[in-house]
MDTraj code that builds the backbone (N, CA, C; nanometers):
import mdtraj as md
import numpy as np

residues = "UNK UNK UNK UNK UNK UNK UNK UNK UNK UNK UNK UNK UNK UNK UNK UNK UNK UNK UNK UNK UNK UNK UNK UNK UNK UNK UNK UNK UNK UNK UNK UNK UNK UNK UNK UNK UNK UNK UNK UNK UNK UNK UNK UNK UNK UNK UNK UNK UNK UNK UNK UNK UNK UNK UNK UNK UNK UNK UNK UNK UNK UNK UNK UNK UNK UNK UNK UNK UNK UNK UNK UNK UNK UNK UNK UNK UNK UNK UNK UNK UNK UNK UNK UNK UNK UNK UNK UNK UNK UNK UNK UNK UNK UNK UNK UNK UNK UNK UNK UNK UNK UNK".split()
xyz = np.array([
    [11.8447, 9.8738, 11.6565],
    [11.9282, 9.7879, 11.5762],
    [11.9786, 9.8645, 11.4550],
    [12.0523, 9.8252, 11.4334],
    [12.1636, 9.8872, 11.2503],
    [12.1209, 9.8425, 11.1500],
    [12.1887, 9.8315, 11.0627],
    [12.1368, 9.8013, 10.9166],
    [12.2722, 9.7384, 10.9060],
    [12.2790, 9.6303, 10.9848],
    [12.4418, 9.5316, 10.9650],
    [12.4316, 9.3970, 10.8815],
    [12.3442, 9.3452, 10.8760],
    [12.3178, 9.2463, 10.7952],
    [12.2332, 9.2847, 10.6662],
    [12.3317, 9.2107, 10.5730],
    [12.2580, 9.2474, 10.4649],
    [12.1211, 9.2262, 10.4032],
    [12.1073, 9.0551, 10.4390],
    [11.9687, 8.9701, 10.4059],
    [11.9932, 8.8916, 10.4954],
    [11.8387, 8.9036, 10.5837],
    [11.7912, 8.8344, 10.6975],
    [11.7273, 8.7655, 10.6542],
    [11.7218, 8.6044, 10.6569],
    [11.5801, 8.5176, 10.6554],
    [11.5435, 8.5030, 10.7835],
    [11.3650, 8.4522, 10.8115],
    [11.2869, 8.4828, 10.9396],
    [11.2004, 8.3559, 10.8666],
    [11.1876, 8.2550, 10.9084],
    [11.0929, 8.1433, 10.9297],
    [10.9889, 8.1428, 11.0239],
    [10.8688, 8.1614, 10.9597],
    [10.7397, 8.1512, 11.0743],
    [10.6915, 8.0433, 11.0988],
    [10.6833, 7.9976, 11.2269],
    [10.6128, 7.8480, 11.1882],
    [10.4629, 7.8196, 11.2859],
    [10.3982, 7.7308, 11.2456],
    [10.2623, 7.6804, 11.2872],
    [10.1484, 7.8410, 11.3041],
    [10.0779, 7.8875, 11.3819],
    [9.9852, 7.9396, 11.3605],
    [10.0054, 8.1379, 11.3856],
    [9.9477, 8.1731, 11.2453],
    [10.0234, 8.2997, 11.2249],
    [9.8839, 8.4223, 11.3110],
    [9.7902, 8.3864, 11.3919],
    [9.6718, 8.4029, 11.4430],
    [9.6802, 8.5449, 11.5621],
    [9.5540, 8.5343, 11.5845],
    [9.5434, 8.7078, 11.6821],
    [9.5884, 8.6233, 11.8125],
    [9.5789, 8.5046, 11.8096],
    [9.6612, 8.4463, 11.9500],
    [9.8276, 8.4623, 11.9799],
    [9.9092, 8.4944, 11.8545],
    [10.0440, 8.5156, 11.8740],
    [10.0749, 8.6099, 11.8148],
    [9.9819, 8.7100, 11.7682],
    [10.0233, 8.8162, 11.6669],
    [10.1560, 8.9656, 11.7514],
    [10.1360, 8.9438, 11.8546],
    [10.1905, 9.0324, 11.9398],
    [10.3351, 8.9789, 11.9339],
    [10.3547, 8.8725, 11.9457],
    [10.4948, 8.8123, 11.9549],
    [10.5715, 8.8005, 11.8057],
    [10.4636, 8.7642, 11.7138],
    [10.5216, 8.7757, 11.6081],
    [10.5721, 8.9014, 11.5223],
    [10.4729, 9.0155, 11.5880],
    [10.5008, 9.1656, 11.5400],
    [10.6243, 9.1622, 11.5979],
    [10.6588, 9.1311, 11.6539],
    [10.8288, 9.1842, 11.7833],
    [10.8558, 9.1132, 11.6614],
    [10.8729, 8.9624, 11.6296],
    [10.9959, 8.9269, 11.5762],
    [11.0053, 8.9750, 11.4033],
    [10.8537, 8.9834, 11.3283],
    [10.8867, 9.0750, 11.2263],
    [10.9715, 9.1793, 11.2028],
    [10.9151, 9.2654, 11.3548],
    [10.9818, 9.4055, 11.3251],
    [11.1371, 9.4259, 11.3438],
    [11.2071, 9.3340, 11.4504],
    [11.3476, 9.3252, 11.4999],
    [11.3490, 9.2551, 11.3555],
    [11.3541, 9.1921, 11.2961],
    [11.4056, 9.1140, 11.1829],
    [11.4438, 9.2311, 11.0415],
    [11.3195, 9.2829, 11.0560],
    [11.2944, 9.3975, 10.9687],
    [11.4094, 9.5233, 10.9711],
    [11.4209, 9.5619, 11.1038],
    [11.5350, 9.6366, 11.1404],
    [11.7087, 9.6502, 11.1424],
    [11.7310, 9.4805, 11.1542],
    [11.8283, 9.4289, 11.1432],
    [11.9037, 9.3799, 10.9862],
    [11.8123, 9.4172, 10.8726],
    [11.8364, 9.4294, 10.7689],
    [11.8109, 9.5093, 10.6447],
    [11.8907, 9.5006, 10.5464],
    [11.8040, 9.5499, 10.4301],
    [11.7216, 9.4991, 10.3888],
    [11.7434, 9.3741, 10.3568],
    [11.6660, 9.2264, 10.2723],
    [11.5991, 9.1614, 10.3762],
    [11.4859, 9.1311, 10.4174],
    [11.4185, 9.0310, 10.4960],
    [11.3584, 8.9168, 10.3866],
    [11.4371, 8.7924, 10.3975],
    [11.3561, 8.7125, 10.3182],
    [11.2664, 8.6228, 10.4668],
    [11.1109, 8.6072, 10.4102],
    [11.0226, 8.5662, 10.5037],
    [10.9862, 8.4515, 10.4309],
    [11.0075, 8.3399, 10.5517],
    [10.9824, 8.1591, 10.4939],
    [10.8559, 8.1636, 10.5693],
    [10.7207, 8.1523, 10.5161],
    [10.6202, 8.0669, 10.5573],
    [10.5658, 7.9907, 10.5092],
    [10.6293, 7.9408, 10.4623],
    [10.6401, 7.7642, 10.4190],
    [10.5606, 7.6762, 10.5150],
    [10.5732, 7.6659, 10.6942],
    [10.5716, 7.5885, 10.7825],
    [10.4332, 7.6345, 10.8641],
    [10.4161, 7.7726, 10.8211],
    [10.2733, 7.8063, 10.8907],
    [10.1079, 7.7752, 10.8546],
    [10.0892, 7.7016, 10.9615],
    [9.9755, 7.5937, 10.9430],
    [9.8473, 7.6539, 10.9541],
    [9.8053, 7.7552, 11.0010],
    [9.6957, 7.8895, 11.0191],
    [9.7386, 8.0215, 11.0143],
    [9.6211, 8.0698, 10.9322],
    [9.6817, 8.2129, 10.9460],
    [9.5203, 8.3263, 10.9410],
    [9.5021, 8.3830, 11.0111],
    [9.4031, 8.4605, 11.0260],
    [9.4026, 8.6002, 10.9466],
    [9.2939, 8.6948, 10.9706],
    [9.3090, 8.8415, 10.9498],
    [9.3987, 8.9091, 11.0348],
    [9.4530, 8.8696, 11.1048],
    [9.5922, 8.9005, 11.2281],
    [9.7076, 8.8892, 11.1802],
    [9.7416, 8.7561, 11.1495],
    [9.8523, 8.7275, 11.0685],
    [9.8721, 8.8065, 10.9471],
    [9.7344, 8.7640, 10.8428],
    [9.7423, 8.8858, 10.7076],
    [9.7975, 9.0212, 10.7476],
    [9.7140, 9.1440, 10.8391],
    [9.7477, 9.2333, 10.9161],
    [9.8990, 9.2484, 10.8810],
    [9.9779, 9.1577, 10.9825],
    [10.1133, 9.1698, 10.9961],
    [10.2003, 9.1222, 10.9117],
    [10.1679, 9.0784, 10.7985],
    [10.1978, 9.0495, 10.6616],
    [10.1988, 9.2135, 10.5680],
    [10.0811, 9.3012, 10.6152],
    [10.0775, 9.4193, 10.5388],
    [10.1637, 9.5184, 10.5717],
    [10.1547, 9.5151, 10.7323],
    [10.2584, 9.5808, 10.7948],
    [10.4175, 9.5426, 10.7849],
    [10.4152, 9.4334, 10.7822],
    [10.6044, 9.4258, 10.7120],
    [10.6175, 9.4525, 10.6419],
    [10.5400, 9.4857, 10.5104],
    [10.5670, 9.5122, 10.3647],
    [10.5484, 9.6827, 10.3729],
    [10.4683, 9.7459, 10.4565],
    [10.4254, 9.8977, 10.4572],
    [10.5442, 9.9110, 10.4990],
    [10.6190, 9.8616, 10.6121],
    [10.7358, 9.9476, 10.6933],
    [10.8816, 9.9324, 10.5765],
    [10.9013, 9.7481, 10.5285],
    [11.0103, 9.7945, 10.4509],
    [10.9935, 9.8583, 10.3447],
    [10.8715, 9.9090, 10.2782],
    [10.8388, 9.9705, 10.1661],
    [10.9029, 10.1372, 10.2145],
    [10.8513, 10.1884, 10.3562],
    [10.9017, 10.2812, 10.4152],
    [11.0113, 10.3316, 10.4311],
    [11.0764, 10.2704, 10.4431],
    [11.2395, 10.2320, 10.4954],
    [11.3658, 10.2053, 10.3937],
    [11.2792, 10.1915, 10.2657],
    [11.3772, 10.1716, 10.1376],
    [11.4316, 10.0224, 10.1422],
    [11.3575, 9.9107, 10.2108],
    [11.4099, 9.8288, 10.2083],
    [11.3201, 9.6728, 10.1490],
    [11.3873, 9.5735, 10.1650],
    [11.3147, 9.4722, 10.0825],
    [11.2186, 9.3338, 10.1537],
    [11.1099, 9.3390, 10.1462],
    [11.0623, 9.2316, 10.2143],
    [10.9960, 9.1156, 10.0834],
    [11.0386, 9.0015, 10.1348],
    [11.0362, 8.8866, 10.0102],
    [10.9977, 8.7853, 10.1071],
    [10.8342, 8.7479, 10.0635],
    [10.8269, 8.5604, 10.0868],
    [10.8883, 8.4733, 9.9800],
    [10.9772, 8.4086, 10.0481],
    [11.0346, 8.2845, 9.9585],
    [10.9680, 8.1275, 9.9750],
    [10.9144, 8.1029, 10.0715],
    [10.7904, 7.9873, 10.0350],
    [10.6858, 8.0464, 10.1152],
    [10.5398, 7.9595, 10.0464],
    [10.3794, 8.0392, 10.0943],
    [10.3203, 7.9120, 10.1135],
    [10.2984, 7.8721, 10.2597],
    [10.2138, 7.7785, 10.2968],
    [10.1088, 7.7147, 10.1877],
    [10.0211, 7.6296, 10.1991],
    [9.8979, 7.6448, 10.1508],
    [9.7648, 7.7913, 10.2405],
    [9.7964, 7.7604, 10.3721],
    [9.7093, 7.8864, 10.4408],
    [9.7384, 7.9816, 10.4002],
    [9.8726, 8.0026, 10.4033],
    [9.9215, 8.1379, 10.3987],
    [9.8922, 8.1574, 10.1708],
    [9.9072, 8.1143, 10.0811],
    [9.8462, 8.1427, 9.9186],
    [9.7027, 8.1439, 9.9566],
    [9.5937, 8.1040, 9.9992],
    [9.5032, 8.0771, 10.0454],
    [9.4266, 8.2375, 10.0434],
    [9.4923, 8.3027, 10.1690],
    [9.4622, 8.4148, 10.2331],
    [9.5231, 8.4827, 10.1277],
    [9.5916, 8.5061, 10.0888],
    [9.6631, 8.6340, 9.9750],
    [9.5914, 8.5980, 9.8627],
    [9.5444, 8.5076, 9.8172],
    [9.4675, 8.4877, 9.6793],
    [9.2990, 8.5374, 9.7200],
    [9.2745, 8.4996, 9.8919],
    [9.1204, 8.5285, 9.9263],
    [9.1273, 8.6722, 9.9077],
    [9.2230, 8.7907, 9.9841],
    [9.2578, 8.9048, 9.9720],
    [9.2607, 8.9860, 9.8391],
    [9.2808, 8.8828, 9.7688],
    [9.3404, 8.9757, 9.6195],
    [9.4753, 9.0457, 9.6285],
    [9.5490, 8.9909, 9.7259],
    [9.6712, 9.0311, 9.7625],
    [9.7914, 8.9762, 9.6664],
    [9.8188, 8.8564, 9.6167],
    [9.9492, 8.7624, 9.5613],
    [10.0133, 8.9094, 9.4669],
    [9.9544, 8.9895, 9.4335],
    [10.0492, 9.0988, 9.3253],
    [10.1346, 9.2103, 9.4224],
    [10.0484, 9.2380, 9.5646],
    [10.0706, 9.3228, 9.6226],
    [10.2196, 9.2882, 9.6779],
    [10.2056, 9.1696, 9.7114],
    [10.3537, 9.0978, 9.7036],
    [10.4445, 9.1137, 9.6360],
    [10.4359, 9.0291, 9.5114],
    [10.4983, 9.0661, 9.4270],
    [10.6211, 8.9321, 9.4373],
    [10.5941, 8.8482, 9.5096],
    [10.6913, 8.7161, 9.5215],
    [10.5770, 8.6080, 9.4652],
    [10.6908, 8.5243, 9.3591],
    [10.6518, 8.4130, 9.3065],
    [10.5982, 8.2564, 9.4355],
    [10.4384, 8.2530, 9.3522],
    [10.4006, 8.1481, 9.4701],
    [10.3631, 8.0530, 9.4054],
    [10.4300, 7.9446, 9.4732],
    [10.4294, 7.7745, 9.4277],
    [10.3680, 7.6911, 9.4864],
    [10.2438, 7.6391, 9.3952],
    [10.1265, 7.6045, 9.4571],
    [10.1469, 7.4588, 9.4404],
    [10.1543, 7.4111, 9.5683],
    [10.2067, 7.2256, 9.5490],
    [10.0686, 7.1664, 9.4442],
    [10.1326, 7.0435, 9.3868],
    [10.0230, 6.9462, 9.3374],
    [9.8943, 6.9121, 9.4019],
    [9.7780, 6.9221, 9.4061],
    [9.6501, 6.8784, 9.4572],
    [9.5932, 6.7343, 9.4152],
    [9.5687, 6.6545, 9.5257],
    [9.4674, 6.5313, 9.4379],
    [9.3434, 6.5355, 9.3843],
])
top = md.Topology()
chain = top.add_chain()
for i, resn in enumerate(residues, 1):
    res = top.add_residue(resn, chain, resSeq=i)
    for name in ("N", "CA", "C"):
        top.add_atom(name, md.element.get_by_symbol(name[0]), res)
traj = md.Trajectory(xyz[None], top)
């Protein structure tokens, strides 16, 4: 793929796990390729494992590689969860909005 689009958004949805991690690496990485800007919505993803995290590090290692930009623009509750368990939310470096709690 080219570098034809400028900013790609990529919505993940329901479970980000070692059960779909293979399918989701494909669509990270084609997403990844197909732009400069990948903005990543996981807003909608309802689990997320050490698999998912994994491929969270790896999109950020490759566009870090590549001179290019990877941005979550919404963070589940699973998905702040795991990056705050990690000590990860800086490694990011995208603002995360933690809904109201009762």
């Amino acid at each position: 793929m080219t570098d034809s689009a400028a900013i790609v958004r990529l919505a993940m949805e329901g479970d980000m796990t070692i059960y779909n991690a293979t399918e989701q690496k494909h669509r990270l990485m084609a997403s990844l390729d197909s732009c400069q800007e990948l903005e990543l919505d996981l807003g909608q993803v309802s689990e997320v494992d050490t698999a998912g995290f994994q491929l969270l590090i790896l999109a950020k290692r490759e566009a870090l590689r590549h001179q290019k930009v990877l941005r979550i623009v919404a963070h589940s509750t699973p998905v702040s969860d795991l990056l705050d368990f990690y000590n990860k939310v800086a490694y990011f470096g995208d603002p995360v909005h933690l809904p109201a709690r009762d």
